[in-house]
C-alpha positions as CSV (number, residue, x, y, z in Angstrom):
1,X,9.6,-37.8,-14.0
2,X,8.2,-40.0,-16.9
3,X,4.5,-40.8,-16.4
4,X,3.7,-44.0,-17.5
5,X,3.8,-45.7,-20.8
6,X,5.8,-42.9,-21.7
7,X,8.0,-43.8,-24.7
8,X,12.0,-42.9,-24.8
9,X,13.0,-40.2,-26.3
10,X,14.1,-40.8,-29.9
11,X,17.7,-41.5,-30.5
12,X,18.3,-42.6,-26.7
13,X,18.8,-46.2,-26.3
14,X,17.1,-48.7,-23.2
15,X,19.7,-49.7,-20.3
16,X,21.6,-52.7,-21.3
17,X,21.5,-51.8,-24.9
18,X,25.1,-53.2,-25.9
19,X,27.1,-51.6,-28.1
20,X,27.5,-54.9,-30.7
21,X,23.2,-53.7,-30.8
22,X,24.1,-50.2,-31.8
23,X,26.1,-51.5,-34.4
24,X,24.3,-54.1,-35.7
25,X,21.9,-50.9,-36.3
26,X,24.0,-49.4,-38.9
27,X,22.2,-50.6,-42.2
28,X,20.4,-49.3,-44.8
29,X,17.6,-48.0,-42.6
30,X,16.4,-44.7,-43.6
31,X,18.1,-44.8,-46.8
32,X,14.5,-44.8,-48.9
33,X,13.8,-48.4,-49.4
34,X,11.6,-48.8,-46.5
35,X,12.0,-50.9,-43.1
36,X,14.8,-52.4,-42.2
37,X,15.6,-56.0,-42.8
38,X,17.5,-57.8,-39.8
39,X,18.8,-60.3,-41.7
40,X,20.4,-57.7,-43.9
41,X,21.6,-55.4,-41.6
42,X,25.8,-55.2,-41.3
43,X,28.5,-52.9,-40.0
44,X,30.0,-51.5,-43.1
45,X,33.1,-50.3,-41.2
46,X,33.9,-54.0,-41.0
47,X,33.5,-55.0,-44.2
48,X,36.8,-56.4,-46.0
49,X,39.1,-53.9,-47.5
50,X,39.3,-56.1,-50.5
51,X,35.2,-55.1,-50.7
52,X,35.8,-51.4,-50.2
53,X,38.0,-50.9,-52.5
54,X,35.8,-52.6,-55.7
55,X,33.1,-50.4,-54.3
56,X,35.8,-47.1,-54.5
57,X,36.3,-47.8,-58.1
58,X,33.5,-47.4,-59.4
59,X,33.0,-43.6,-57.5
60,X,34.2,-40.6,-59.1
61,X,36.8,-39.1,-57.1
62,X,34.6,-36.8,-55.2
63,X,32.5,-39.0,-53.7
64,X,35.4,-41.4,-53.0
65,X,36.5,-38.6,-51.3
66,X,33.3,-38.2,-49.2
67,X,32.9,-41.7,-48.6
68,X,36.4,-42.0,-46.8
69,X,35.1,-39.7,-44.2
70,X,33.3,-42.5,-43.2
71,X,35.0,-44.3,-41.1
72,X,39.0,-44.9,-39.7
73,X,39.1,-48.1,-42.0
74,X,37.5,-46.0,-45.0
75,X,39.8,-43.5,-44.7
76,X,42.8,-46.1,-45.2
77,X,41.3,-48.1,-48.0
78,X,41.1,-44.1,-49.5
79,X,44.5,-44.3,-49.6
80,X,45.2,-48.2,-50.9
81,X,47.9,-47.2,-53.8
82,X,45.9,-49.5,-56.1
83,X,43.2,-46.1,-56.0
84,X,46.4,-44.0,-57.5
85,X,47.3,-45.7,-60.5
86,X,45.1,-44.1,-62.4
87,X,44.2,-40.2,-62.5
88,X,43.6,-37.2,-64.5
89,X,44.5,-33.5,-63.2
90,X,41.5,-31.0,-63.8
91,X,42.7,-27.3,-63.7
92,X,41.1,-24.4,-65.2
93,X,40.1,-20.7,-63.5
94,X,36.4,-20.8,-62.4
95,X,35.6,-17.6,-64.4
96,X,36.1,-19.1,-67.9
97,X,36.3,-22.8,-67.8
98,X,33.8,-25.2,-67.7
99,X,35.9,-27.9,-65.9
100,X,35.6,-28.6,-62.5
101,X,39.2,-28.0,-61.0
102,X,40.8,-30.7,-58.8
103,X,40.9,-29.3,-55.3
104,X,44.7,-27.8,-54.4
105,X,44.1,-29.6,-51.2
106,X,43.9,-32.9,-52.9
107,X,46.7,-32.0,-55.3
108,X,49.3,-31.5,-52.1
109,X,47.8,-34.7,-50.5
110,X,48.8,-36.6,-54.1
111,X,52.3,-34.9,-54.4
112,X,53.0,-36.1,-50.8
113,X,51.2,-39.7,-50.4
114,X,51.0,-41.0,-54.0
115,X,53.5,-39.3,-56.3
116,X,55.3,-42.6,-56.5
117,X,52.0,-44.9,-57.0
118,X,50.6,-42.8,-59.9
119,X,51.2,-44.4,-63.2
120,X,48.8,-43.6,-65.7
121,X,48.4,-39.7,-65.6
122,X,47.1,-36.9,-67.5
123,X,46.8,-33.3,-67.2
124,X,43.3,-31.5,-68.7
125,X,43.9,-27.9,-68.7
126,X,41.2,-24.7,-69.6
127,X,42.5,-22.3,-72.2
128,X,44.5,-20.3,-69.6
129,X,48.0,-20.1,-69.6
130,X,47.8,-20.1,-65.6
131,X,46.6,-23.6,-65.8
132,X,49.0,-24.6,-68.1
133,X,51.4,-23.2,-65.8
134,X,50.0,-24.9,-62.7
135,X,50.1,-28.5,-64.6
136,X,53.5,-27.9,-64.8
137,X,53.9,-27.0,-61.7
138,X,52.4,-30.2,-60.3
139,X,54.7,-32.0,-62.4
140,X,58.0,-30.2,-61.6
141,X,56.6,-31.9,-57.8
142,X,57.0,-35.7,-58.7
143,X,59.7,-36.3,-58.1
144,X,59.2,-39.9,-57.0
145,X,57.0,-40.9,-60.0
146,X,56.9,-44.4,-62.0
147,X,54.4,-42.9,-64.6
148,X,54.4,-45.0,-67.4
149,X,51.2,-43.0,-69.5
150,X,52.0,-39.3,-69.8
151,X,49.1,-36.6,-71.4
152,X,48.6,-33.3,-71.3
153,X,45.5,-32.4,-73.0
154,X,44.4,-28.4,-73.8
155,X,40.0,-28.5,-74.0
156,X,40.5,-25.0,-75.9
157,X,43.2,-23.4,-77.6
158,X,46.8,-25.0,-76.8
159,X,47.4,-23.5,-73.4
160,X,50.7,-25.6,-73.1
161,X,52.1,-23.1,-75.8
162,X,51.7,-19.7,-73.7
163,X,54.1,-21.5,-71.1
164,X,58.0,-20.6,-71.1
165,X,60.0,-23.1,-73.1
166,X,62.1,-23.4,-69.9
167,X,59.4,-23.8,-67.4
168,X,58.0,-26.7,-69.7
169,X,60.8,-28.0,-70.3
170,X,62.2,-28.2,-66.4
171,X,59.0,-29.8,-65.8
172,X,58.9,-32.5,-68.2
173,X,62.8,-33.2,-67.2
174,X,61.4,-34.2,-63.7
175,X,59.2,-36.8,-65.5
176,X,61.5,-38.1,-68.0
177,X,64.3,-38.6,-65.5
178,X,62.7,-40.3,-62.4
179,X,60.0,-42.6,-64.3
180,X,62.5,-44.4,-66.4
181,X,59.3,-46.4,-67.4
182,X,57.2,-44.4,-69.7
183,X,55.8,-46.3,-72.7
184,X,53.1,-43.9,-74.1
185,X,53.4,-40.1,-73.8
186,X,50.5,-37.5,-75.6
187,X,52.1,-34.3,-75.6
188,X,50.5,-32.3,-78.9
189,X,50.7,-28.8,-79.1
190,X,53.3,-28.2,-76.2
191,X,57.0,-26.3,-76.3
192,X,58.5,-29.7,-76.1
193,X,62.3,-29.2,-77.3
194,X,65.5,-31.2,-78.4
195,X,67.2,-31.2,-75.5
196,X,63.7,-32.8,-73.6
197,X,64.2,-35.3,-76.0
198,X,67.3,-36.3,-75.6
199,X,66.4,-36.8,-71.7
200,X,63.5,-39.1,-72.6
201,X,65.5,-41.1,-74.2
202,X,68.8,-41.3,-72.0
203,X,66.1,-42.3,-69.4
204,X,63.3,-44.2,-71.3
205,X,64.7,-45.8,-74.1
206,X,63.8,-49.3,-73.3
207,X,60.1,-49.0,-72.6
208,X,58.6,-46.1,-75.0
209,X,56.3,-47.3,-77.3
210,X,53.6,-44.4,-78.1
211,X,54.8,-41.0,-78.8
212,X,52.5,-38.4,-80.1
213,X,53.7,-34.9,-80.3
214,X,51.8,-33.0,-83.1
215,X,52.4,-29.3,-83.5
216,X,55.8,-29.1,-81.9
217,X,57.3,-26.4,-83.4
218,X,60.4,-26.5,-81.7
219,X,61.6,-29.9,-82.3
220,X,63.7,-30.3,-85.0
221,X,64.2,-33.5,-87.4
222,X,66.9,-34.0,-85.6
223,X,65.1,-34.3,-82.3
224,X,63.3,-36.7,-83.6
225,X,65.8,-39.0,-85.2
226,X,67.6,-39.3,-82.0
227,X,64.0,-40.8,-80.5
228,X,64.1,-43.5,-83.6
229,X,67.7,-44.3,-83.3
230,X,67.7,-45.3,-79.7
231,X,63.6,-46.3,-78.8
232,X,64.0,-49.7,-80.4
233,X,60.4,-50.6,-78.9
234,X,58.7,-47.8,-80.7
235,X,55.3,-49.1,-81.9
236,X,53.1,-45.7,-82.3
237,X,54.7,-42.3,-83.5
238,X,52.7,-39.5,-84.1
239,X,54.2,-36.1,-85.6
240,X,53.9,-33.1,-88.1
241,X,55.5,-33.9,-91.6
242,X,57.8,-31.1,-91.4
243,X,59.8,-33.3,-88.8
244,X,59.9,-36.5,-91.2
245,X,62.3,-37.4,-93.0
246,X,64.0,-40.1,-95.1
247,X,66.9,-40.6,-92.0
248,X,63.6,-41.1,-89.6
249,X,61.9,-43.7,-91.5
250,X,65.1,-45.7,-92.2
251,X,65.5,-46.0,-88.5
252,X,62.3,-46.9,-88.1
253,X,63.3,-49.8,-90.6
254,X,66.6,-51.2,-89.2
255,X,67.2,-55.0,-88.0
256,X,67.1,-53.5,-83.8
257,X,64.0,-51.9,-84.2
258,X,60.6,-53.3,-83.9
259,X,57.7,-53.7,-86.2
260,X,56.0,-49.9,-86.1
261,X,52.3,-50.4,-86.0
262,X,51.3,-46.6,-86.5
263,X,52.8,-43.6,-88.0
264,X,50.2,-40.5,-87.9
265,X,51.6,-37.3,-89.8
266,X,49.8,-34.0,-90.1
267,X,50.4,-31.8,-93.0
268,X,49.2,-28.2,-91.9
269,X,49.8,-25.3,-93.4
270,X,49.2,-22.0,-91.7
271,X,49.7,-19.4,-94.6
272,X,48.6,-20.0,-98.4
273,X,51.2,-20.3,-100.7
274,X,54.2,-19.5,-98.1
275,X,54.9,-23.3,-97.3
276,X,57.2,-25.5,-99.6
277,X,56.7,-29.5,-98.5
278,X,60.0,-31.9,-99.1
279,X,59.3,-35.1,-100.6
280,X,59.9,-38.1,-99.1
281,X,62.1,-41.1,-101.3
282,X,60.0,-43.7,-102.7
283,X,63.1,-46.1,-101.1
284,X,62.8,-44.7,-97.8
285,X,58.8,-45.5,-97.9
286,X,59.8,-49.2,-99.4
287,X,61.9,-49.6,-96.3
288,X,59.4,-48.8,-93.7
289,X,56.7,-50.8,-95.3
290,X,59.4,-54.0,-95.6
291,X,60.5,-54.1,-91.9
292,X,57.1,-53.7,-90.9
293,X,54.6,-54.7,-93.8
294,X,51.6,-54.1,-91.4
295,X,52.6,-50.7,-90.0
296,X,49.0,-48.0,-91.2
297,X,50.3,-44.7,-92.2
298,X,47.7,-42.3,-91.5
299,X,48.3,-38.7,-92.9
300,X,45.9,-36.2,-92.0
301,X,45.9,-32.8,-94.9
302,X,45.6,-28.7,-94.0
303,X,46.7,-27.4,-97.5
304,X,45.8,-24.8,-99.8
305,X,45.2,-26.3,-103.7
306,X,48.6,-24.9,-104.2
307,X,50.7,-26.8,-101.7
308,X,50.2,-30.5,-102.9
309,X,52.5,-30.6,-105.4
310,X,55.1,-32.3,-103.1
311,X,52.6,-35.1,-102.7
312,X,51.9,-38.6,-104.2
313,X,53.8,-37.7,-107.2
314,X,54.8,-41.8,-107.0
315,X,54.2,-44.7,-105.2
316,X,53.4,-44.1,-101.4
317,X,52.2,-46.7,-98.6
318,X,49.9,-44.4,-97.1
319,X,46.7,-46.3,-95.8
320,X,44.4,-43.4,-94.2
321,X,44.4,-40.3,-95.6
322,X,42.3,-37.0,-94.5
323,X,41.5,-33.7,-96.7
324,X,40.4,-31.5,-93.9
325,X,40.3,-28.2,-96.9
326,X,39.5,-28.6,-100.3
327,X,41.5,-30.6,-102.6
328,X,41.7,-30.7,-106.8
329,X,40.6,-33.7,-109.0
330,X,44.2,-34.0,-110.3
331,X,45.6,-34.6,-106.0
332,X,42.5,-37.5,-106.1
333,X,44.0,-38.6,-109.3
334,X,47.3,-39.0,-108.1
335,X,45.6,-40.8,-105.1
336,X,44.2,-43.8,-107.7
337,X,47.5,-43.8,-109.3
338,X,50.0,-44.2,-106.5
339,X,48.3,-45.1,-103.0
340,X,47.9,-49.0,-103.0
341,X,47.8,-49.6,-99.7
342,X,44.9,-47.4,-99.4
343,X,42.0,-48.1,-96.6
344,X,40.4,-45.1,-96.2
345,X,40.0,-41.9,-97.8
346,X,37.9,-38.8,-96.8
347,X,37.7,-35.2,-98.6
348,X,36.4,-32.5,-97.3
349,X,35.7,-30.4,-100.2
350,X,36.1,-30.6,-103.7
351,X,34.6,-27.9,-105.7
352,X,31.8,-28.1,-108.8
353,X,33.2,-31.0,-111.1
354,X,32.4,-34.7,-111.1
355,X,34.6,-36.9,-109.3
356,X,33.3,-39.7,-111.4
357,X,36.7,-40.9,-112.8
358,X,38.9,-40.0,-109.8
359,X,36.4,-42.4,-107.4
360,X,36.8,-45.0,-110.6
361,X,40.4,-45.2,-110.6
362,X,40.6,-45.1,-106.8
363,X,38.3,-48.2,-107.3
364,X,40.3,-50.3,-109.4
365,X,43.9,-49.7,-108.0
366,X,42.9,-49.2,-104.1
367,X,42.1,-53.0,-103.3
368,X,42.4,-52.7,-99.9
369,X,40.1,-49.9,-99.6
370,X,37.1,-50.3,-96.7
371,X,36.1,-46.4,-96.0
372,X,35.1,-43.5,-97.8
373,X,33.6,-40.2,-97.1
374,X,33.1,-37.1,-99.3
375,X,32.0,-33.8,-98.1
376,X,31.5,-30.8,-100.3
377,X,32.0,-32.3,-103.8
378,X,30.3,-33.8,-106.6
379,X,29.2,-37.2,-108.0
380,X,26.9,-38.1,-110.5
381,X,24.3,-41.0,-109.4
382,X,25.6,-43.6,-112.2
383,X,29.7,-42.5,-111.4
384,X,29.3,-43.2,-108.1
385,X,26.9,-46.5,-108.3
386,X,29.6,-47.6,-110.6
387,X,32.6,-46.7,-107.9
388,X,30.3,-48.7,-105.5
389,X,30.1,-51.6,-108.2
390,X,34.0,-51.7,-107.9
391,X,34.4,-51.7,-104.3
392,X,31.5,-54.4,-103.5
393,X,31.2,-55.9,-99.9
394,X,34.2,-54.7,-99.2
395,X,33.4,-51.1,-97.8
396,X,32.3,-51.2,-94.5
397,X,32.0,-47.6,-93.9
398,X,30.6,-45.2,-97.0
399,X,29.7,-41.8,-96.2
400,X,28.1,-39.7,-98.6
401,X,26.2,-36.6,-98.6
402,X,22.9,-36.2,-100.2
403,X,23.8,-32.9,-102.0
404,X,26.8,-34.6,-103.2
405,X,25.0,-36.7,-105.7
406,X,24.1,-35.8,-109.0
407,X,20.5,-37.4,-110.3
408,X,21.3,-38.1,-114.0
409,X,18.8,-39.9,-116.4
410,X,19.1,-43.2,-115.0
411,X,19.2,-42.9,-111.6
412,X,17.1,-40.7,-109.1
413,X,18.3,-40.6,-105.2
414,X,15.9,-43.6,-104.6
415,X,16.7,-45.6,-107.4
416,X,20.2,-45.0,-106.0
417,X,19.3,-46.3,-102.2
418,X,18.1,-49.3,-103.5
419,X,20.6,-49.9,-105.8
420,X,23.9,-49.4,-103.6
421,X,22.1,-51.5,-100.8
422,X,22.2,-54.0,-103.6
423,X,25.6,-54.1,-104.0
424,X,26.8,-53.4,-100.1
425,X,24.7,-55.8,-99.1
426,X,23.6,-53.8,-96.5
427,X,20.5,-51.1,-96.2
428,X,21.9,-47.8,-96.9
429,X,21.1,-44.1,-97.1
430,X,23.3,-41.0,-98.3
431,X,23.8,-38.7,-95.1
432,X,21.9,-35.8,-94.2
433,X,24.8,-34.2,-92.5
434,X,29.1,-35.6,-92.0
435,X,29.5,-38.4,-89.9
436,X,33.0,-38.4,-89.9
């Protein structure tokens, strides 16, 4: 028997307690912000689902996970296909990755329940070829997609290249042929083939407009001619220059296609000396930049000293161009003399002689140039207060390493501070370290 005055045990509730009370008790009461308001306090299980689901959005996927355990009416905002339209595939093997893998369980539950509400999907894979492997395994599995963003991404070295050409390429075909929607697909550094091509594009054609597929070794220029000839909408085109060609940018330039806003190209070169570049036509450039006169050409360099000479030897609309190796005075020379269009240029390494005259003459005949960066090279103080002279206002982004500048007799590094501030109109320093 209770002796008098003897409170209830905790957690039991007084007779008559209804169960609108016991609800009305579900707040934010013992949650760390101290006693409970009663004007505040509200049955989250009846909130709106309009309400749950802008709170879902904003939590990562495992504690949206978590949080759907809350309650029946949880649980189906969890599964609102609004919450599917977006998401990224982790896989990696615990013992060398430092991704966290998406659960297999939650994988099945997507291949079942969403496959057909994802739209805008990548795939982030370890190093492992077994995680390659399983990406493509998920894929081969949506069969009732309507992705319209397609990436697969390797953190380490390109995984996506260990895989069989034929298991790749089975995959992707599942992809290709039930979306028929895909505008923007990132597949670098994959076994990507003709023949997957040709299926994008029997399937696709009318709504691609970004394709990046850098490092591809085993699609030919003829692969990627098909892609120009019938992808009308193409804005965005990203590819190794081994691959271009003078048929590919005249495509590019005909009355049915569209303006193209960005063509990226990466000149890499594996083996010193053992690679012999084409050249592209000065007409065919000329086309491109005519049909669309805003279109940046962005071309990003891998070569030996002895590999350029297929290069800039006449007039070329490139806009953005990267030296990621060392590169001679006479390739920067040829840059001044034949690279109008020129916004941005960045070397990596030059060697020990003055680039005084090459930064010059990039001055004068680049008027559109905005950015500049040099690495490991050389610049006297009064060369390159002269290049800055040139450029005035103009350069919004200039990058220069202390230990690139030269003090001569009439500038010291300070003098020079002050004195290129002057003339950007802007404070500015020469970097400690790159920034690019």
């Amino acid at each position: 028997m209770k002796r008098a005055g003897q409170k209830l045990v905790s957690g039991t509730e007084p007779p008559g307690t209804s169960q609108t009370s016991k609800k009305q008790k579900t707040s934010l009461c013992g949650s760390g912000f101290g006693e409970c308001d009663p004007c505040t306090s509200m049955d989250w299980g009846s909130l709106p689902h309009h309400v749950i689901l802008r709170v879902f959005q904003f939590l990562t996927l495992v504690d949206r996970a978590r949080a759907s355990s809350v309650c029946r009416r949880w649980n189906e905002v969890f599964h609102i296909p609004d919450l599917w339209r977006r998401f990224e595939f982790e896989l990696s093997q615990p013992a060398t990755s430092y991704l966290k893998s998406t659960h297999p369980d939650l994988i099945q539950q997507i291949i079942k329940r969403h496959a057909d509400h994802l739209q805008y999907v990548s795939f982030k894979v370890d190093s492992s070829t077994e995680s390659a492997e399983a990406a493509c395994d998920i894929l081969s599995q949506l069969v009732n997609c309507s992705i319209k963003t397609l990436g697969l991404i390797s953190t380490a070295k390109p995984s996506f290249m260990n895989v069989s050409k034929a298991h790749f390429a089975s995959a992707l075909t599942v992809v290709f042929v039930n979306s028929k929607s895909l505008s923007s697909i990132k597949i670098d550094d994959t076994p990507l083939d003709d023949p997957s091509l040709k299926v994008l594009v029997a399937n696709n054609s009318d709504t691609l407009k970004l394709l990046k597929m850098s490092s591809c070794p085993h699609v030919s220029p003829a692969g990627i001619l098909c892609v120009a000839d019938q992808c009308h909408g193409l804005k965005e085109l990203a590819l190794n220059y081994y691959i271009l060609s003078d048929e590919l940018l005249l495509a590019l330039s005909s009355e049915k296609h569209v303006d193209l806003e960005h063509l990226r190209i990466d000149v890499v070169s594996e083996n010193p000396g053992q690679v012999q570049f084409h050249t592209i036509k000065k007409q065919s450039w000329d086309a491109l930049v005519k049909h669309s006169p805003k279109v940046n050409i962005v071309m990003y360099f891998f070569l030996y000293e002895d590999e350029f000479d297929a290069f800039f030897r006449e007039e070329t609309p490139v806009t953005h161009v990267y030296f990621g190796r060392a590169v001679s005075k006479a390739m920067l020379g040829r840059i001044g003399m034949n690279c109008p269009r020129l916004i941005e240029l960045v070397v990596c390494a030059n060697g020990l002689q003055p680039l005084d005259d090459e930064l010059i003459q990039i001055a004068e005949r680049c008027k559109n140039l905005t950015a500049m960066g040099l690495g490991e090279c050389e610049v006297t103080c009064r060369g390159f207060i002269e290049f800055v002279k040139m450029c005035g206002g103009r350069l919004t982004q200039l990058s220069i390493m202390e230990e690139v500048l030269i003090p001569d007799s009439d500038y010291s590094l300070d003098r020079l501070h002050l004195e290129v501030s002057k003339h950007l109109g802007r404070m500015w320093f020469p970097d400690m370290m790159p920034t690019w």
